[in-house]
N, C-alpha and C positions, 0 to 999 in steps of 0.2 A: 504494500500500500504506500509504506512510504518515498518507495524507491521511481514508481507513477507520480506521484505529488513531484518529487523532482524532477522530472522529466519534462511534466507539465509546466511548470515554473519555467525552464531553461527555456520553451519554446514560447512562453508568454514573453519572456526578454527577448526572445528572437536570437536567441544561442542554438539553432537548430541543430548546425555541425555537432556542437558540443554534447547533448542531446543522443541525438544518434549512436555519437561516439559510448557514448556510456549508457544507453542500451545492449551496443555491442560487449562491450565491457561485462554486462551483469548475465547475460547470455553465455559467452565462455570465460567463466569463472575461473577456470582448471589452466587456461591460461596465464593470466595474470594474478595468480596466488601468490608467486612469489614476487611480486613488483611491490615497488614502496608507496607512502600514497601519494608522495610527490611525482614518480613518475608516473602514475596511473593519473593523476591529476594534470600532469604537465601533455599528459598523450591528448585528452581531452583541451586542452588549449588549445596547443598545434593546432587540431583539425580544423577550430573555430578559426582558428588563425590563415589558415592553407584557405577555409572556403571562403574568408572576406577580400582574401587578399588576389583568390583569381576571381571573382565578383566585380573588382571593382576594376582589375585588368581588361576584364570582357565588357566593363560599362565602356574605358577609355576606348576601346578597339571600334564600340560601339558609335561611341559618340563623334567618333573623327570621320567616318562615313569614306573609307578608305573604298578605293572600287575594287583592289583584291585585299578584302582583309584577312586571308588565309598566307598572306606572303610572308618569308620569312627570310634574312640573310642566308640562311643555311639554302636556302632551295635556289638562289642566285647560281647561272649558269655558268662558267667562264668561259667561254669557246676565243680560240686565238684572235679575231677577229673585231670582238668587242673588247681589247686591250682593259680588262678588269685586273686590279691588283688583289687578290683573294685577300692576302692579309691587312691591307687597307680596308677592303669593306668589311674585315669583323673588328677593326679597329673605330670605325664607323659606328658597331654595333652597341659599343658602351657608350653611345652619347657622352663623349666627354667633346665633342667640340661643339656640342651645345652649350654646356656648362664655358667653355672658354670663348662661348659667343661667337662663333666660326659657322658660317656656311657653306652650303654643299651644291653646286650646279650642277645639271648631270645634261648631257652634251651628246648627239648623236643624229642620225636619220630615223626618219619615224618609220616605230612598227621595232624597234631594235630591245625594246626592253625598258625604256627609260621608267616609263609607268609601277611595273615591278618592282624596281630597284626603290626608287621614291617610297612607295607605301612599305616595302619591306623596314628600310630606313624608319620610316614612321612607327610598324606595330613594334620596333626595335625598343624605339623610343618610349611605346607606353609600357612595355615591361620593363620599364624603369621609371616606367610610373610619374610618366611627363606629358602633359595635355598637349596632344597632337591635334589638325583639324589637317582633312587631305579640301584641296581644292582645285578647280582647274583657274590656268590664269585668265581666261577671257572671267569666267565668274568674279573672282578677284576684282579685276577692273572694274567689273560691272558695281560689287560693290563700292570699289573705291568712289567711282563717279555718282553713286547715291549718295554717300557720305558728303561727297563737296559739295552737290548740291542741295542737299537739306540744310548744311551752314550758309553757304552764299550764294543760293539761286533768290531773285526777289519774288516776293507773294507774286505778280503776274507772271513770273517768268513761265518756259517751255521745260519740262525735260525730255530727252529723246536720248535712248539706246539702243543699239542691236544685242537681242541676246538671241542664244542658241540653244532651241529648245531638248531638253533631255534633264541630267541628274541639278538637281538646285533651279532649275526654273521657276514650278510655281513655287518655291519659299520666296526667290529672288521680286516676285511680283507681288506676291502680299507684304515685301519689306516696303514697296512702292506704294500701297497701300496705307500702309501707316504714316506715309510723308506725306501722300497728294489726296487728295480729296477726291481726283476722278482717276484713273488710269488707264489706257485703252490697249488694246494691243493688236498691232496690224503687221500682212504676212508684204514686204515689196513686192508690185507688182512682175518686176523682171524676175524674182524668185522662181527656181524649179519648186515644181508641186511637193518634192521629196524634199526638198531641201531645210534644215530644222531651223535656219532664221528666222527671227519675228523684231520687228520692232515695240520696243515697249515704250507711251508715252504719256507723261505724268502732267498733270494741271493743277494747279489750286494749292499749293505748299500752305502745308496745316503749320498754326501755329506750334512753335518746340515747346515741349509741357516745361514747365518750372518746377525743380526740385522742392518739396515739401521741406 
């Protein structure tokens, strides 16, 4: 009875890991008869510890919206041809020249990997538990050019962008939402039917709220 009473408890704090673990625990006894209560206590930590800790890895991986979030350094190709330094990109892998403020360009013909290498470098980054966000750079600009003109467009001005429809589109037009009062989005006429351009164009710059 009272070994349920604990159990219950652990999962009411949301110790679930913990929980489990000492279920398992109370199950094979015959096991851990000879363990201390510090290590039988300290085993129960861990797990809690092991599941917050890849929890919140899988949130970062999650949240940065990587387009291969399955990449990893280790799965980087080296064929003679894309002149890669193997031990330069695991030396990449510790994010230390993030920490020394250093950036990374990655240089090539398209279609050759660049993509990979980038997100790899990135989930690198959240298993060291560093907020990563993957982006492409026309989006980038797209938001840069909302940012400038939410600061210095005047209440009548115009805004006008081409964006390219696919991954951040519609978040990208509801952020123009929140700036303009009316927003429209039209495909140029000399546009292939296939083709994902759209111009997006914003009226009416809503006033900037004032900090409470």
């Amino acid at each position: 009875m009272i070994r349920q009473v604990t159990i219950d408890k652990l999962h009411e704090m949301r110790l679930s890991a913990m929980a489990s673990a000492f279920e398992n625990q109370c199950a094979d006894a015959a096991t851990y008869q000879d363990f201390s209560f510090e290590d039988r206590f300290g085993a129960l930590v861990d797990r809690e510890w092991e599941k917050r800790k890849n929890s919140k890895l899988q949130k970062l991986i999650r949240n940065a919206e990587f387009r291969y979030p399955n990449a990893s350094v280790e799965a980087i190709e080296y064929h003679p041809d894309r002149k890669l330094d193997k031990g330069q990109m695991l030396e990449f892998s510790t994010c230390r020249y993030i920490t020394d403020d250093h950036h990374i360009i990655l240089k090539g013909v398209s279609g050759n990997g660049k993509t990979f290498i980038a997100c790899a470098l990135g989930v690198a980054a959240c298993k060291n538990f560093i907020k990563v966000r993957y982006i492409r750079l026309p989006d980038l600009l797209n938001e840069l050019a909302l940012e400038f003109a939410e600061k210095n467009l005047k209440p009548e001005g115009v805004f006008v962008t081409k964006v390219f429809q696919g991954s951040g589109y519609s978040q990208f037009v509801e952020s123009c939402k929140r700036v303009f009062k009316t927003v429209k989005q039209r495909k140029p006429e000399a546009s292939r039917d296939t083709s994902p351009e759209m111009y997006v164009v914003g009226r009416g710059l809503k006033p900037a709220k004032k900090n409470a």
